[in-house]
N, C-alpha and C positions, 0 to 999 in steps of 0.2 A: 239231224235226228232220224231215226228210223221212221218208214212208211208204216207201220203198225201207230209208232208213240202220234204221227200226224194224224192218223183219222181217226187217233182216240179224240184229240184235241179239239177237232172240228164236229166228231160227234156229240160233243161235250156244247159247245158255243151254240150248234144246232138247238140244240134238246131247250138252252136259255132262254133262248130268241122265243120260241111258239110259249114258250111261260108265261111270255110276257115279261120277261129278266132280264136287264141289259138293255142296252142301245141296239140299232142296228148299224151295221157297220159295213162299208163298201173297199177295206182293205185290201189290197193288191196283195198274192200271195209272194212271199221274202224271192222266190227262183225266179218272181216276174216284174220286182223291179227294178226299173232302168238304172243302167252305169251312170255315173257322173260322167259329161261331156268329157271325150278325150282333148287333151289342150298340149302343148308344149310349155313347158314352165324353163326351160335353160332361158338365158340373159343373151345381148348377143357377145359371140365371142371376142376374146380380147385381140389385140392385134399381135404381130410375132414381126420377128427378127431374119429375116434373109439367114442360111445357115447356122441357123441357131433351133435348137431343139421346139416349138410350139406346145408352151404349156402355159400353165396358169401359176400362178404363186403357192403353190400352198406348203404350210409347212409340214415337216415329217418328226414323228414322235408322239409317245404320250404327254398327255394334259389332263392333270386327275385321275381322276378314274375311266375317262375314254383314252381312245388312240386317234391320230389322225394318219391316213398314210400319205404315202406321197403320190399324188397323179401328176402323171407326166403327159399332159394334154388336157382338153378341154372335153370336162364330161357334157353330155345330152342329158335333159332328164323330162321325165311327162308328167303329168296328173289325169287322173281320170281314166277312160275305158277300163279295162281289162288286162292286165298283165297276164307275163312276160312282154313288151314291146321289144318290136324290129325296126330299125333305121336306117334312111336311106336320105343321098342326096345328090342333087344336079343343079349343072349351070343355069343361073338364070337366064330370060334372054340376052344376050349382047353381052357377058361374062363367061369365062370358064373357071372350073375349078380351080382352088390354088393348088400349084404346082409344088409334089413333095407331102400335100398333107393328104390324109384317108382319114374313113369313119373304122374304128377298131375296136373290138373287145379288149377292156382291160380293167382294170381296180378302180373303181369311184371311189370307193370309202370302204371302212371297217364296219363290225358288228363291238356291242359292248365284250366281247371275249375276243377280239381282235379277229377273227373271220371275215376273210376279206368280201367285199363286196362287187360285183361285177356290173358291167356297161359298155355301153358307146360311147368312146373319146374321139374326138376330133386331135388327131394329133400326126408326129412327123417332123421332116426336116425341111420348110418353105425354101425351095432354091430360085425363086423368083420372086420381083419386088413389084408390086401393085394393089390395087382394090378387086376383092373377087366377090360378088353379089352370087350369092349359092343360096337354092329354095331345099330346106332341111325336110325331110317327112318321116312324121312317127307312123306308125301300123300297130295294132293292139291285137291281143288272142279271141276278140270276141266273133259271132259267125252270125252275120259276115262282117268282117274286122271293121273297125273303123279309124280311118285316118285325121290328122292335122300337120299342117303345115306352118313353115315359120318362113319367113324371106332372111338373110343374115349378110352383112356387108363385112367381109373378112381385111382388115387392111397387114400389107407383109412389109414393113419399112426399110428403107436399109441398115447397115453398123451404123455405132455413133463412128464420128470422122474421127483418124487417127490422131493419136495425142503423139507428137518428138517426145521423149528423152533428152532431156541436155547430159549431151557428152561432158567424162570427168574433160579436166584442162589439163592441156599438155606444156612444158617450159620449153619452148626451143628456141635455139639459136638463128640465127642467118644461115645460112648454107648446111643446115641437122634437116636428116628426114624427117618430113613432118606426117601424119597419117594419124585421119581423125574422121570414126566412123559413127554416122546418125542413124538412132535405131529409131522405131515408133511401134505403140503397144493397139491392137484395136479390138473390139467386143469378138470378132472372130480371127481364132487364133493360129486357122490356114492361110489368112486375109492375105492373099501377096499385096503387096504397095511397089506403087509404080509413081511413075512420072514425078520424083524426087526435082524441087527448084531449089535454086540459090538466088537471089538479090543482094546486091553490092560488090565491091572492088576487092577481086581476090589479090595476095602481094605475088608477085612475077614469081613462077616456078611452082606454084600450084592451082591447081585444078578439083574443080570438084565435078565428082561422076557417081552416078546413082549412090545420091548419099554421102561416098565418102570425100573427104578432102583429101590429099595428100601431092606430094613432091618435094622441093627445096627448093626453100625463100630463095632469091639472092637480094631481098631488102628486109629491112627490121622496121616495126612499127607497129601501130594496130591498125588492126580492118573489120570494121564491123558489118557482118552480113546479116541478113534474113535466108531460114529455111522453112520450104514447107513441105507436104508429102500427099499426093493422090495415091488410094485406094482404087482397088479395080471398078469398084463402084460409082465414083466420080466424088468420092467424099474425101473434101479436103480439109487436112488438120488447120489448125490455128499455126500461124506463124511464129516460129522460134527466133528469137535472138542471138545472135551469136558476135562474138568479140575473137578474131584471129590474132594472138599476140606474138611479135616474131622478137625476140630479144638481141640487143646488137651483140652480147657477149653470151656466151656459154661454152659445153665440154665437149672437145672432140678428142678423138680416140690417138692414143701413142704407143708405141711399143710394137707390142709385147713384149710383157716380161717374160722369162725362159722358165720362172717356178713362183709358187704359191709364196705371197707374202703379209700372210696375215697375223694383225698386231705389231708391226714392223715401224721400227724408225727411219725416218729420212735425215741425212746430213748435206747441207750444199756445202762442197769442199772450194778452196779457194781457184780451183780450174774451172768453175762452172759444172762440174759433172756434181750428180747428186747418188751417194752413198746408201744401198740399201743391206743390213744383215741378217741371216736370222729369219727370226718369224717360224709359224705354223704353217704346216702345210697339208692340204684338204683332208687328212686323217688326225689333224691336231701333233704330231710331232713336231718336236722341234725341230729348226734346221740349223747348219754350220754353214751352208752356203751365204757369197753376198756379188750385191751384182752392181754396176755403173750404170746411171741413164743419164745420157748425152742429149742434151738440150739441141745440139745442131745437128745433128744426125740424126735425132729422134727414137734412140734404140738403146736396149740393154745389152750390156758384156758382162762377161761374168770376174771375179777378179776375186783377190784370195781368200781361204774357207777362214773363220772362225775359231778360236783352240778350244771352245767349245760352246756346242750349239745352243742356242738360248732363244728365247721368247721375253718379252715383258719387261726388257732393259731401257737403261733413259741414257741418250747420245747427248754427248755437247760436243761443238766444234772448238777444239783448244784455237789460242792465239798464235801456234807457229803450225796450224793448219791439218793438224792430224787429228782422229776422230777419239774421244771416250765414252766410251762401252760401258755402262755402270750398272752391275746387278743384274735384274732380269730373274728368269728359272729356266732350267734346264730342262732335259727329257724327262725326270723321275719328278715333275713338277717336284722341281724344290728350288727354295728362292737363294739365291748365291749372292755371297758380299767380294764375289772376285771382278773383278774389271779388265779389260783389253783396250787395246790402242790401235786405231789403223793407220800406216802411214800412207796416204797417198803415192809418194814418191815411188816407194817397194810395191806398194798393192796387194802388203799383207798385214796379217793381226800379230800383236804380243801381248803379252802378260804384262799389268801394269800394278800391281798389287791387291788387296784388298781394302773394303771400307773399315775404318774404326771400329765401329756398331756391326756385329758379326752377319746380320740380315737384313734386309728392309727391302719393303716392296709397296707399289702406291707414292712412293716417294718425289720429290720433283731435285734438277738440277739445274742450277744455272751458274752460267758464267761470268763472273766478275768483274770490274776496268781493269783490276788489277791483275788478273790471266787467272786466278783462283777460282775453283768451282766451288760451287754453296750446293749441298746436299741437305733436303729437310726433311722431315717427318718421312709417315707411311707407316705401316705395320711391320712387326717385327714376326719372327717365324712360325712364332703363336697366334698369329692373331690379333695382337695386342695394338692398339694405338702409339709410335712411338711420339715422342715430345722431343730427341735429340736431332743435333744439327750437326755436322762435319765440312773442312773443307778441303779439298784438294789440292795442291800445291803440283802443278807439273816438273818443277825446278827438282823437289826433292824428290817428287814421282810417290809423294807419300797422303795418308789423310791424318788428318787432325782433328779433334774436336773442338766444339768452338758453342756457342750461348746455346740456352736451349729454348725452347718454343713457347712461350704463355699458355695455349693449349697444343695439346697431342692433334695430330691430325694426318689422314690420308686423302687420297684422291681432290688434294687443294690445287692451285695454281699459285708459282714464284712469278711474278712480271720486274724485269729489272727497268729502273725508273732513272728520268733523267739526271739526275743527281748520285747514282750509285748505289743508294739502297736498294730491298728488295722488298716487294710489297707480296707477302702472304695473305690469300683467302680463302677462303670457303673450306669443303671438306669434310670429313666426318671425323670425330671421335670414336675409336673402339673400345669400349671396357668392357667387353664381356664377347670372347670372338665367338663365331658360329660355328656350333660340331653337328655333330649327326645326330643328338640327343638335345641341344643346345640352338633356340633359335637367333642367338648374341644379341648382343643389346650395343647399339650405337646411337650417338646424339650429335644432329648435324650442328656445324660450328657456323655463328654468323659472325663472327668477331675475327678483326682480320688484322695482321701487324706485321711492324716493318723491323728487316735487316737493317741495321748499320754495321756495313764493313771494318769501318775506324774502331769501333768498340767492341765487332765481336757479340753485338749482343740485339735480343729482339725486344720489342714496346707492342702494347698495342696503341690499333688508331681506327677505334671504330665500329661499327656494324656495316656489314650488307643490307641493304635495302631486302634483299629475299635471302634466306641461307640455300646455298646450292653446293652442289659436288659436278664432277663429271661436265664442268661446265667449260667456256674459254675466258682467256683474258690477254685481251690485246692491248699495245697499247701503242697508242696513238699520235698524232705529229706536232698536238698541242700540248703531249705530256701527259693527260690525264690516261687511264685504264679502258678499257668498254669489258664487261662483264656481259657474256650471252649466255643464254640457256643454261644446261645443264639441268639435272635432276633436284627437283625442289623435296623441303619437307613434307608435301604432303602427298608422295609416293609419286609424282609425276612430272613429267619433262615442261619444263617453263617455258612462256612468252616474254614474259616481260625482259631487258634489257636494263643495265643500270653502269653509271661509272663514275671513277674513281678520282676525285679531283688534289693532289696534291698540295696546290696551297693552303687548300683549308683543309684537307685530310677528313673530305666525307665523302659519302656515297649517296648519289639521288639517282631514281627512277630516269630512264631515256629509253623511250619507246618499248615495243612488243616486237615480235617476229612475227611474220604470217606463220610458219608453223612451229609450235614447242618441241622439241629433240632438245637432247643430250650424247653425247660420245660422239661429236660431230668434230669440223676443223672449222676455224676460221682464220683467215688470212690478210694480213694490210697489204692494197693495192697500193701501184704506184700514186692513182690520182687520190689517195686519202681517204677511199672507201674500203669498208670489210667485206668480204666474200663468203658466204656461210654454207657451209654443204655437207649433205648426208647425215648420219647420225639415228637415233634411238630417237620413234615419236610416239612409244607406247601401243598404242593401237593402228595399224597392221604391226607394227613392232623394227619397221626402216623405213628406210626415205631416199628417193634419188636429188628428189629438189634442190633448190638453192638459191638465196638470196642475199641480197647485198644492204650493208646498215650505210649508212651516210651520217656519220657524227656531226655534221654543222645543224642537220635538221632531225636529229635523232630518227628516221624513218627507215623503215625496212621495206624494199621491194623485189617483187620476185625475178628472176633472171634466168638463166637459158641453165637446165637440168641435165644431171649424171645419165651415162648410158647407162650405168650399174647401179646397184643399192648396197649403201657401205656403213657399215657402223665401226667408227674407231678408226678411219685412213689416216695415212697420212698426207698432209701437205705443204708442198714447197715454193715456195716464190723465187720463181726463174730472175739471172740477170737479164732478162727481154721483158720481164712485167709482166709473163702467164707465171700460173699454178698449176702445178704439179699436181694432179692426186692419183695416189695409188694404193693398192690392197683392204684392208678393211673387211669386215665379213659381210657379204649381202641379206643374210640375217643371222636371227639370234641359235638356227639350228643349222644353218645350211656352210658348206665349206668356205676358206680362202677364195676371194676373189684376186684374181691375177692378173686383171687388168689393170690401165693405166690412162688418165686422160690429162688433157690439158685444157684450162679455162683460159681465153683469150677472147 
């Protein structure tokens, strides 16, 4: 108020008083009385983290109708004297400062219009770990100012101890480089980590060194280790487990091949050499080239081109040892009902006529007791699901038609069975093929039926336990079928396993895979087991892996893995009882793979 309005006020209260009006009163005037004691109202501060920023929790944003902001440190706050307050602080006796932090002006808080509000933060980056006893002091504006103190015990702890990672697993072999490296994640994320241990029996030919493992086994087995990992800090993780798996079998490297062979068939010819033609190469043209891979030698030659270049053909090995070529597409992707023949002896191709049925593709071919090839289903040039059968007569060099199918089907499996027939399954139905307007309609087939030769004619016999395409079917030394993988109806690559038992003509469940793929190979070893590798698993979208089923105990385990990632290779079973695998694409967008390994 203005000096005039005050000694109206007081001459007024005066004038009262001598009236004899009112009380009397010994009221202190408003300029002389005292502040509320000056106090320190902060808590003591929280503790912090060794290289980690020193603040307090708070969160950032509006709530309602206020704001909160975010402080990055730990605000001071006082009560009482006289504002503006100044802050200050030092080591207690027998303590110093923590190292890295300061007293600093910065944002306590907002106003309700979000105007920020300023102070003293205790705040920074603690580069040292211990308890620091610091005596805080406020200073107020009044004159002569008056002070309060606080004593505060600051503790700066270390990171929490690092946590391992367990490393993905790797499938090797005996004598495959093995390299398998342990990461660990910790609260600060310049943290170097040092003094990496191991515990337990590494297998002879590797070593483990800061972290990693790596060299070549020269034994197979498992070895189970402990790891663990020091921080520069002396903080050490919790101990990881670890299982070294050395497998006695897997893929080592052969070749080279001299060119891209992808989507390509293998033929074993009656010399032991195995037959490649054809195929895509890293631009997706077709090729006319074909090459020999020599099992003792362990190398490709090149031997005569093709009368024309194709992709997508199905080989059977005739019984006087020459190869047929059947169908396929060419360069103008279009699907041909022409066929070739290679003869070993020349080490060149001919013209062998055409199929009956003017196109088909997706189709399967197998070979007969009686030297005839059986030609089934697939789609015709439209798209269309065929239901026709044909056979091949090498004598006349001609086809013929012959029963036709119970259902239309593509992308099935023919298994020729001990008795002669031919057990058809799986597959798809096309009734309605896919255009560019058109998203076609197919319906996968579970109903599976048999060839007989004598009659010329097909039956069915049955359902698949899963309906599948793109799958394998082997068969086996007891006669029955194994049905693996391949793409199920319900848009994904299967585990489960099922087979096919001949005397009673049904299909039961027999284990799962470790991993579900489709477009994959499998193969009958010498000792009675299947060998399963590469293929389509959906998500990454390939696979190098590879596992072995064991039909006495229906069980799938895993075994020593591709240097390559292949979807669609082919593979051959050596007269020495390895596998052949070659080409394939390493995935769904990337080129022909040219490599070539052998599973031994």
């Amino acid at each position: 108020m203005s000096r005039l309005h005050y000694l109206l006020i007081a001459t007024v209260a005066m004038s009262l008083q001598s009236c004899g009006g009112g009380s009397s009163s010994n009221s202190t005037p408003p300029s002389q009385v005292p502040a509320t004691p000056l106090a320190i109202a902060s808590s003591n501060p929280p503790s912090g983290v060794i290289d980690n920023s020193y603040a307090i929790p708070v969160p950032c944003g509006a709530t309602g109708n206020s704001a909160v902001s975010c402080i990055f440190g730990f605000p001071l706050s006082a009560s009482g004297g006289k504002s503006p307050y100044s802050w200050s602080w030092v080591a207690a006796s027998g303590s110093t400062l923590p190292p890295g932090l300061g007293l600093m002006m910065g944002t306590v808080g907002v106003t309700m219009n979000l105007a920020p509000v300023g102070g003293t933060l205790i705040e920074g980056t603690p580069t040292a770990v211990g308890t620091y006893n610091v005596v805080v002091t406020v200073t107020d504006a009044q004159s002569p100012p008056k002070t309060a103190s606080a004593n505060y015990a600051i503790v700066i702890n270390p990171p929490a101890a690092p946590v391992i990672t367990p490393p993905a697993v790797i499938y090797v072999a005996v004598h495959q480089a093995y390299n398998v490296t342990f990461t660990a994640q910790s609260d600060v994320a310049s943290l170097p980590l040092q003094n990496w241990a191991e515990t337990g029996s590494l297998p002879a030919g590797v070593t483990f060194n800061n972290g990693t493992l790596s060299g070549v086994p020269t034994v197979s087995g498992m070895f189970p280790i402990r790891v663990d990992v020091q921080d520069s800090y002396g903080q050490t993780s919790a101990p990881l487990d670890f299982v070294i798996q050395i497998y006695p079998h897997g893929f080592y490297p052969t070749g080279p091949s001299s060119s891209s062979f992808m989507s390509q068939l293998a033929a074993l010819l009656p010399n032991g050499k195995i037959l490649f033609a054809g195929g895509l190469d890293d631009s997706q043209n077709t090729l006319g080239t074909a090459q020999l891979y020599d099992p003792v030698a362990q190398s490709f030659t090149s031997t005569g081109n093709l009368i024309t270049p194709l992709s997508g053909y199905v080989s059977t090995l005739l019984q006087n040892g020459t190869v047929l070529l059947i169908g396929g597409f060419d360069s103008s992707d279009s699907d041909l009902a022409t066929t070739e023949f290679y003869d070993p002896a020349t080490g060149t191709f001919s013209s062998s006529g055409s199929m009956a049925t003017s196109r088909r593709f997706g189709f399967t071919a197998t070979l007969l007791n009686n030297g005839k090839v059986l030609v089934v289903g697939g789609l015709d040039s439209s798209g269309n699901g065929v239901a026709t059968a044909e056979l091949y007569d090498p004598g006349a060099g001609a086809f013929t038609a012959t029963g036709n199918l119970v259902t239309a089907r593509s992308q099935h499996t023919a298994t020729l069975l001990s008795d002669g027939r031919v057990l058809i399954a799986g597959g798809a139905h096309v009734t309605s093929p896919q255009t560019l307007n058109n998203p076609g309609t197919s319906q996968f087939v579970p109903q599976a039926e048999l060839y007989d030769p004598d009659s010329g004619t097909f039956s069915a016999v049955g359902n698949l336990v899963l309906a599948r395409l793109s799958h394998t079917a082997t068969l086996l030394p007891n006669g029955e079928v194994v049905f693996i993988g391949g793409y199920g109806d319900q848009g994904l690559p299967l585990l489960p396993a099922e087979q096919y038992n001949p005397a009673t003509q049904t299909f039961s469940g027999k284990g799962s895979m470790m991993t579900a793929r489709d477009n994959h190979t499998a193969t009958l070893l010498n000792d009675g087991t299947v060998v399963v590798a590469g293929g389509i698993v959906g998500s990454p979208g390939n696979v190098n892996t590879a596992e072995l089923y064991d039909p006495v105990s229906g069980m799938f385990s895993p075994t020593g893995g591709m240097s390559a990632f292949r979807i669609g290779p082919a593979a051959t079973l050596l007269p020495n009882g390895t596998v052949l695998i070659t080409g394939g694409v390493p995935s769904l967008q990337d080129p022909a793979a040219v490599t070539a390994e052998l599973y031994k």
